[in-house]
N, C-alpha and C positions, 0 to 999 in steps of 0.2 A: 496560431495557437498550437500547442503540444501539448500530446499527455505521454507523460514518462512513465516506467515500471523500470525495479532493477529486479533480477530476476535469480535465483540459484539452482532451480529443477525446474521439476514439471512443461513441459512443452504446452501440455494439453490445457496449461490455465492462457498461457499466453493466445493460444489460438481461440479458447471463447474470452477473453480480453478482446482480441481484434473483433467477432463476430459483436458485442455485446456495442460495444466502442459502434459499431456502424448502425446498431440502431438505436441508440440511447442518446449517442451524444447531437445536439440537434445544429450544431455549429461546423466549419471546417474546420483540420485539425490533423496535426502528425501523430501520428502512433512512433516513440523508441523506444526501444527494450536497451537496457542498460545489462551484460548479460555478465551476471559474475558467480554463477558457473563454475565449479574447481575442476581443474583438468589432469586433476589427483585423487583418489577414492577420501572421502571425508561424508559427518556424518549429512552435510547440507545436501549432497549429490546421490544420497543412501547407497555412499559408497561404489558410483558409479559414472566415474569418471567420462564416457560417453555423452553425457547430457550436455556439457557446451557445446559440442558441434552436434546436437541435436535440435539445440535453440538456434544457435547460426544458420543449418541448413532451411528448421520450420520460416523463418525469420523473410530468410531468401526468396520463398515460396509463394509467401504472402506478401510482398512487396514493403515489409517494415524495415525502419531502420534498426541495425542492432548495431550496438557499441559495444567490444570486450574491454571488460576492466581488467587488466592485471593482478592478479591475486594471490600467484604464484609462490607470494612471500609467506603467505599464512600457513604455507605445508610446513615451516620450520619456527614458525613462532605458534606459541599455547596464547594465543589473545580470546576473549569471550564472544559471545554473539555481537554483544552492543556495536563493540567495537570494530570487529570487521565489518558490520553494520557503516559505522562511520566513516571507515577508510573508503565504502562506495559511494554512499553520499557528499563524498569532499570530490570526488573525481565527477559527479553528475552537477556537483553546483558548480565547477568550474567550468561545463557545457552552457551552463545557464549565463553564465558570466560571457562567455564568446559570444554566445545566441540569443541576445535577451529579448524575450517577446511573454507572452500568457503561457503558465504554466500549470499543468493539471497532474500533480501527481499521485497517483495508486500505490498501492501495495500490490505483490504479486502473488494475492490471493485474494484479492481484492477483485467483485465482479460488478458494473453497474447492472439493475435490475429493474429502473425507470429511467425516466429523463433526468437527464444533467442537467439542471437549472445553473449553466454558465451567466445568464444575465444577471438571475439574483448575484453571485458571486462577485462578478465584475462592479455589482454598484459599490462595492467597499474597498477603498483605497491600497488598505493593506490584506486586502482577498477575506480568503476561508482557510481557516484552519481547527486541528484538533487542541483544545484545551489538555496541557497535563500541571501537575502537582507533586512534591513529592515537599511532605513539610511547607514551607512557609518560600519552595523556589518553584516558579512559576515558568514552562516551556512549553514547547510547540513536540507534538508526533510527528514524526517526521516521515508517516507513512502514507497521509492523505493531507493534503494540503494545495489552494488555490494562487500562485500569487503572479500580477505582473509586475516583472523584472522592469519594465521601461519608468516604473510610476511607483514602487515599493517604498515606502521609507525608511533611511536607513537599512537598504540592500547587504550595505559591507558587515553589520552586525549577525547576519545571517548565519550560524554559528551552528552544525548540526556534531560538533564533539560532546563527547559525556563531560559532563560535571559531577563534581562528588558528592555522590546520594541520588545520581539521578540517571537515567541510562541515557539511550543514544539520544540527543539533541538539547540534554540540558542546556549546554553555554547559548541556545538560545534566550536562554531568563535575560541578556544581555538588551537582548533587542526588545523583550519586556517589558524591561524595568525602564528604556526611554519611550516605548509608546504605551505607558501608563495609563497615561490624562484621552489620549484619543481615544484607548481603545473598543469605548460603548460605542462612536461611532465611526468608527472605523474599520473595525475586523469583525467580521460575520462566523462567530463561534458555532462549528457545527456539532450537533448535537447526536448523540448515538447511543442503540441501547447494546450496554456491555458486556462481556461475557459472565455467565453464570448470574445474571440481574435481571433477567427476565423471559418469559415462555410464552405459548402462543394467545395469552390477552392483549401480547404488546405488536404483536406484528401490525405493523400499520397497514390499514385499509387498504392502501396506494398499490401493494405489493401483496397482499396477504391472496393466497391460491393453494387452492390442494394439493398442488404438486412439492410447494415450498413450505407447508406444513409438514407433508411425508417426512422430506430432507431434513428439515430442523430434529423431527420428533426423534428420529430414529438413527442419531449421530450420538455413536456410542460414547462418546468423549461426554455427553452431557452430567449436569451432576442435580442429581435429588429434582429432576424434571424440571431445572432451570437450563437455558441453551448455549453451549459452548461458543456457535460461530455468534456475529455482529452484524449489527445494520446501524448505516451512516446517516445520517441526515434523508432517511426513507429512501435511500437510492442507491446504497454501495450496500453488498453482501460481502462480508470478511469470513473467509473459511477458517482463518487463524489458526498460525504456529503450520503453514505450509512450509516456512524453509528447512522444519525442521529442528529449530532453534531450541528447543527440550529435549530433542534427540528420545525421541518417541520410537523412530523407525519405522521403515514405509507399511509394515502391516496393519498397524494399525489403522493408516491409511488408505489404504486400499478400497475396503468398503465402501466407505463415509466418501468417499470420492468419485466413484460410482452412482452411488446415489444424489453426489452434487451435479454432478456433469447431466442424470437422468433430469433433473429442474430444470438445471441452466438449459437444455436441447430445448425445453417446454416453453423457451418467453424467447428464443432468439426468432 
């Protein structure tokens, strides 16, 4: 089995990624970082082109796999998040294609904060994934998602380009629209509470600590005392919009990350 992350800053997620990963996940299992990193000042690196061989060298350290994507092309093309979005995800699903085995993929702001319930995941055919919508086309997030490669149906549909009206991973409505009829029992929709949807009546028991009340409460990003970051299926903390992707800028990050890394030190 692997778990994949593609990565574009922050060192310091990938390293409680590894720590969190050794005692969360209850299975063996590859950690690779997919590291696409610009090796040009841009706003994903805040402007600090350093950071891939920051992730390469932390990478080395730790004994993880890392993989550079080539990226090199986006210093001369105006393309949006989605999309360079997708240009990494077509290079990690062709690793998937060489290496097909169990696939766990993250986002890289993504922490787990309990157990990985891998078994649950594995009894359903075509894994775990996030449900999206936009209008009446039905796709997959392409941010956290379960599936194995040896046993998926309909693998070659696997489609994570945008579609119109919809961002990164639309053209999976593809592979939707033919497992229709299976899907109650076959894909295990994981469920999460989303940004700005809900405060601390909803933090589930499993996970709910004073340390992770602090962090939620006091993450200036929040709005009208609803909470900015997410939680996945009671198990994955999403710090969201870590690559930058609104082009916020690292200060406003700073803080609020501070204060995450203070939680996350509290359950490793």
């Amino acid at each position: 089995m692997k778990v994949i992350v593609c990565v574009v800053n922050s060192p310091q997620f990938i390293k409680f990624q590894y720590k969190l990963l050794k005692k969360f996940m209850p299975v063996e299992y590859e950690f690779i970082v997919f590291n696409d990193a610009k090796s040009f000042s841009d706003y994903t690196n805040f402007n600090n082109p350093n950071l891939r061989n920051e992730i390469v060298e932390l990478c080395n350290n730790l004994g993880i796999k890392c993989i550079n994507i080539d990226n090199d092309h986006h210093q001369y093309t105006n393309v949006n998040a989605s999309t360079r979005h997708t240009d990494s995800l077509r290079i990690m699903r062709e690793y998937m294609d060489k290496n097909p085995d169990k696939y766990l993929m993250i986002d890289s702001d993504m922490f787990p904060i309990s157990t990985i319930d891998i078994d649950k995941y594995s009894q359903y055919e075509c894994g775990a994934i996030v449900h999206q919508q936009r209008g009446n086309i039905e796709y997959m997030w392409p941010n956290l998602f379960f599936f194995d490669v040896t046993k998926l149906p309909d693998w070659n549909l696997i489609n994570w380009d945008i579609m119109p009206g919809c961002d990164t991973g639309g053209m999976t409505n593809q592979w939707f629209h033919k497992q229709k009829e299976l899907r109650n029992n076959s894909i295990y929709f994981i469920k999460h509470l989303g940004s700005g949807a809900w405060n601390n009546d909803s933090i589930p028991d499993n996970v709910r600590s004073n340390e992770l009340i602090e962090f939620l409460n006091t993450d200036s990003r929040n709005i009208n005392g609803m909470f900015w970051c997410e939680i996945f299926d009671k198990t994955f903390l999403h710090y969201r919009a870590g690559s930058n992707w609104n082009g916020e800028g690292i200060d406003i990050h700073k803080n609020i990350i501070n204060n995450l890394e203070k939680y996350l030190d509290s359950i490793v």
